[in-house]
N, C-alpha and C positions, 0 to 999 in steps of 0.2 A: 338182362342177363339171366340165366339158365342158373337158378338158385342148386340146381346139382352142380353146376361145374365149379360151386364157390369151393376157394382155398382157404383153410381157418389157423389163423396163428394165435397158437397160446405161451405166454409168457408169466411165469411163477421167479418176480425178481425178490429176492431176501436178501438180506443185509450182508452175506458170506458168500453167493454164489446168483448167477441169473442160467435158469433153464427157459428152452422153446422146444417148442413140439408142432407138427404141422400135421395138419388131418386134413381129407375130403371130407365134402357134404356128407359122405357116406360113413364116415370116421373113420375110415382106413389111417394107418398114422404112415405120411411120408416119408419123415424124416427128422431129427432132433439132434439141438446141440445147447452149448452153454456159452456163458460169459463168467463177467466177474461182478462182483457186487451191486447190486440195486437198488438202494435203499434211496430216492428221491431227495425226500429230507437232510439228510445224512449228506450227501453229495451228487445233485443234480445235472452235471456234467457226464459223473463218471456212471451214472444210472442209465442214463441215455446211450453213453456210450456201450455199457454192456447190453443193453437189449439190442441191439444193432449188432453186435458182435454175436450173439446167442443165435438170431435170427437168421445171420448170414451162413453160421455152421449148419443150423435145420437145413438151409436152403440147399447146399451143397449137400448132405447128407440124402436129401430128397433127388440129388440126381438135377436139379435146377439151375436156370441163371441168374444172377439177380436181377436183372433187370425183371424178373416174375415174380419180385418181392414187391411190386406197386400195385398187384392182383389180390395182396393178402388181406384178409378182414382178420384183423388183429384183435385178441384178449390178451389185455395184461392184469394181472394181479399184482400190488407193488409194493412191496413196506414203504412206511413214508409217506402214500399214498393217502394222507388226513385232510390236507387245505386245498380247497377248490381250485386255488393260482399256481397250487404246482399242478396239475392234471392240465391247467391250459399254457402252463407254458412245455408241459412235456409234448402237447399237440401240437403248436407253432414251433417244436423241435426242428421238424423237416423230414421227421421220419418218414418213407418211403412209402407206408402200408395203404390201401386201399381205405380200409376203414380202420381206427381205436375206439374202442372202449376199455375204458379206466374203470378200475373194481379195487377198491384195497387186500394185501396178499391174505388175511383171514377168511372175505368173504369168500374168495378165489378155491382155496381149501375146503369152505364150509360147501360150497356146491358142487366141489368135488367129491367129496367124501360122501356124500348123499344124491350123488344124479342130477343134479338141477332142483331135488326137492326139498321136504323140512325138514329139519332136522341141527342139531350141536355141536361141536368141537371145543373139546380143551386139547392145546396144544403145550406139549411139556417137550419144549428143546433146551438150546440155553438159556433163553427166556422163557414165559409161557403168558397164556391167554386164554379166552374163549370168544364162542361168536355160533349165534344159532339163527337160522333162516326159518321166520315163522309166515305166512302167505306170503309170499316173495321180498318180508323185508326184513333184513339185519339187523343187528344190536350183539357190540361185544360188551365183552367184560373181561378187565384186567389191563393186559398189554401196559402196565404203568411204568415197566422200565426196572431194572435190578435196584437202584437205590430206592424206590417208592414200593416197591411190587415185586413178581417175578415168582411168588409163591409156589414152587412145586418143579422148578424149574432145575436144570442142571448147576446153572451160574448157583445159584441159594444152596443147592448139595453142597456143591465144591466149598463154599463161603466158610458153611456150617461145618464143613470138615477139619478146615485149617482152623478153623476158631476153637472146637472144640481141641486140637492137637495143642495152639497155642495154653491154654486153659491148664491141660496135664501138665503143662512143664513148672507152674507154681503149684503144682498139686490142688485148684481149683477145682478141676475134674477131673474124673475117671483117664486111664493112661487105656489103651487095647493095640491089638493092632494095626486098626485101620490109625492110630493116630499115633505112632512110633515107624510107620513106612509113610505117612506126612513129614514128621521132621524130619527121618532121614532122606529124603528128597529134598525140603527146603532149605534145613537145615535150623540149628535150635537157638542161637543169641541172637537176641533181643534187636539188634541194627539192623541186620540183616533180614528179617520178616520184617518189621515195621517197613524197612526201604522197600521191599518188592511189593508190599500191602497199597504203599502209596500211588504205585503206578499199574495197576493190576486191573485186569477188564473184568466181564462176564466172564468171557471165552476163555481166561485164563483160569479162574477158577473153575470154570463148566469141566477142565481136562480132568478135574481129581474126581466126577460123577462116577465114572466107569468104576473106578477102583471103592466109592462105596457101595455102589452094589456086589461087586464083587466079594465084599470081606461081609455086608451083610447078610451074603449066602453062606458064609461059613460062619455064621449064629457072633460075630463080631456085636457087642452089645451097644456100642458106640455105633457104629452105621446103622446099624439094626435099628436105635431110636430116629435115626436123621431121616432112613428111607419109610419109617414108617408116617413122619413129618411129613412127608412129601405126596403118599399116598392120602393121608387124610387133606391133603391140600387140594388136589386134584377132585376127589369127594365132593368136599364144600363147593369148588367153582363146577363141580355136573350137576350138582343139585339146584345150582341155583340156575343154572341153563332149563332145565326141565321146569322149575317155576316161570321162566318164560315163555314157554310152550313148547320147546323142542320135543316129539317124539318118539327121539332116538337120538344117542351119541355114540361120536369117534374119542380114540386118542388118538392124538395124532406127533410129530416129530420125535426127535433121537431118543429120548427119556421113555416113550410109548411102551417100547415092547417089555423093557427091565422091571418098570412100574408095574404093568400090569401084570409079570409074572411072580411078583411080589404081594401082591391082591386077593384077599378071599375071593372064591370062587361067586360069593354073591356080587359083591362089588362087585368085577371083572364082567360079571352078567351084565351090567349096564352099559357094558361099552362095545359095539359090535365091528367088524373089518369095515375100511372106508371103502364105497365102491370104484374111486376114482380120486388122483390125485390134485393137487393145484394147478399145474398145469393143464390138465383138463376142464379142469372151473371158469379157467379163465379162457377157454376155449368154447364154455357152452353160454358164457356172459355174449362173447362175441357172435353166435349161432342168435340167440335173444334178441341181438342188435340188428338181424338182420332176416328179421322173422320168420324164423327156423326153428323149429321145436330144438328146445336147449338136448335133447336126449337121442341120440343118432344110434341106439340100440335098435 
C-alpha cells in the first residue's frame, strides 16, 4: 500500500470527554468528532464505546462511510491506559481500525505539544501531572489522584477554597471575599457542608477554580495565598521535569492559561505554546507505527 494514501486516526480519550481527529499522510485534517468519557480503567466498556462513537463522527464529518473506518491506522492516547491487559483487551475489542497503537493520554499530550520531539508537560486541569520525552522514552511524575496528589490542580484550588471558607466561620481563619461568596453558595451549618463534603468529587470542587482566580485578581488575600500555592506547585513539578532532561516545557489543560497569567514573567519564561495538541500525539504515535516520520510538517 501506497504509505501516501494512509488514513491516520487520532484519539485523545480523558476521563470527561473522548476526541478523534482524522488526517492524510499529508496532515491535511479530514475531519473530527467526539464521544464521551474514556477512561479504560474507570470503565472499559464505556471507553470502547466512546472511541467508536468519536471515530464514527470524524468519519462522517470527513465526508466518509464507515465501512472506510477498517482503512484507519489508529493512535489512541487514553487515561487508564497503565496495565498492559487493558491495552490487549481494548485490541480484541473488535474495533474496526486497520491498525492500534496504544500510548497513555500523557505521553499523547507530551508529543504533541513538542512535535514528536523532547521535551515536558505539567498539566494543571482538574487533576494534574507531568511527563517528559527524553530520546524517545517517557517518565511521568505525579498523576497520583486528588486524595494522594493533584498538587496545582483545579480539584486542590476548589478543596483549599471551601476549606479555608469552612475555617472563617470559627474564626480559625481570615473571613475575605473569595470565602463569604463560598458559604453563600454552599451555605454555612455545619450538616449541611459536612453532608455535601462526603460525597463531593474533584470536579465538584475543580467548579470553585474559576472564582479563585477571579477574586485573586482583585488582590482577594485569601485566593491570592491559594493561587500562589498553586503556581509554586507547578514550579517544583517543571523543575523537576527539566532535572529529567526535558529541554523545554508546556502547560498544559484548563488551569494553564490563569496560572500562567498569574506568574512572574521569569517563571512564565519557562513555559512555551505546545506546537500540537493530544490528539495529534496520538496521531504521530500511529504515523511511528507505521513508519512514517511522526512530523507531516
Amino acid at each position: 500500500m501506497d504509505p501516501n494514501g494512509l488514513i491516520f486516526l487520532g484519539i485523545d480519550g480523558g476521563g470527561s470527554r473522548c476526541r478523534a481527529r482524522l488526517r492524510d499522510a499529508r496532515g491535511n485534517v479530514l475531519g473530527e468528532g467526539e464521544g464521551g468519557p474514556a477512561n479504560i480503567y474507570q470503565d472499559f466498556d464505556g471507553a470502547a464505546a466512546s472511541i467508536l462513537t468519536a471515530a464514527k463522527s470524524a468519519t462522517a464529518a470527513a465526508g466518509l462511510g464507515e465501512p472506510r473506518m477498517t482503512e484507519f491506522h489508529s493512535g489512541m492516547g487514553l487515561a487508564g491506559i497503565v496495565l498492559s491487559e487493558s491495552a490487549g483487551r481494548l485490541k480484541a475489542q473488535g474495533l474496526p481500525f486497520a491498525a492500534i497503537t496504544l500510548i497513555n493520554d500523557a505521553y499523547a499530550a507530551c508529543l504533541g505539544a513538542h512535535g514528536g520531539g523532547d521535551g515536558g508537560i505539567v498539566i494543571a486541569g482538574t487533576g494534574s501531572a507531568g511527563y517528559v520525552i527524553v530520546d524517545g522514552k517517557g517518565t511521568g511524575i505525579g498523576g497520583w489522584g486528588f486524595e494522594l496528589g493533584d498538587d496545582g490542580s483545579g480539584a486542590i484550588m476548589g478543596r483549599e477554597a471551601v476549606r479555608r471558607a469552612v475555617l472563617s466561620i470559627d474564626g480559625l481563619g481570615p473571613s475575605s471575599p473569595l470565602t463569604e461568596y463560598i458559604l453563600a453558595e454552599m451555605g454555612r451549618d455545619q450538616p449541611t457542608l459536612t453532608r455535601w463534603a462526603r460525597s463531593a468529587r474533584p470536579v465538584d470542587y475543580a467548579r470553585f477554580a474559576p472564582e479563585v482566580f477571579r477574586f485573586a485578581e482583585q488582590e482577594d488575600p485569601v485566593a491570592a495565598e491559594i493561587v500562589a500555592k498553586a503556581v509554586g506547585s507547578v514550579f517544583v513539578s517543571g523543575k523537576r521535569l527539566l532535572q529529567l532532561g526535558a529541554p523545554i516545557l508546556c502547560l498544559l489543560g484548563g488551569m494553564a492559561g490563569p496560572l500562567l497569567r498569574q506568574m512572574s514573567p521569569s517563571l512564565a519564561a519557562f513555559f512555551v505554546e505546545p506546537a500540537a495538541d493530544a490528539t495529534d500525539g496520538a496521531i504521530m504515535a500511529a504515523r511511528k507505527a507505521a513508519g512514517l516520520s511522526e512530523d507531516w510538517s
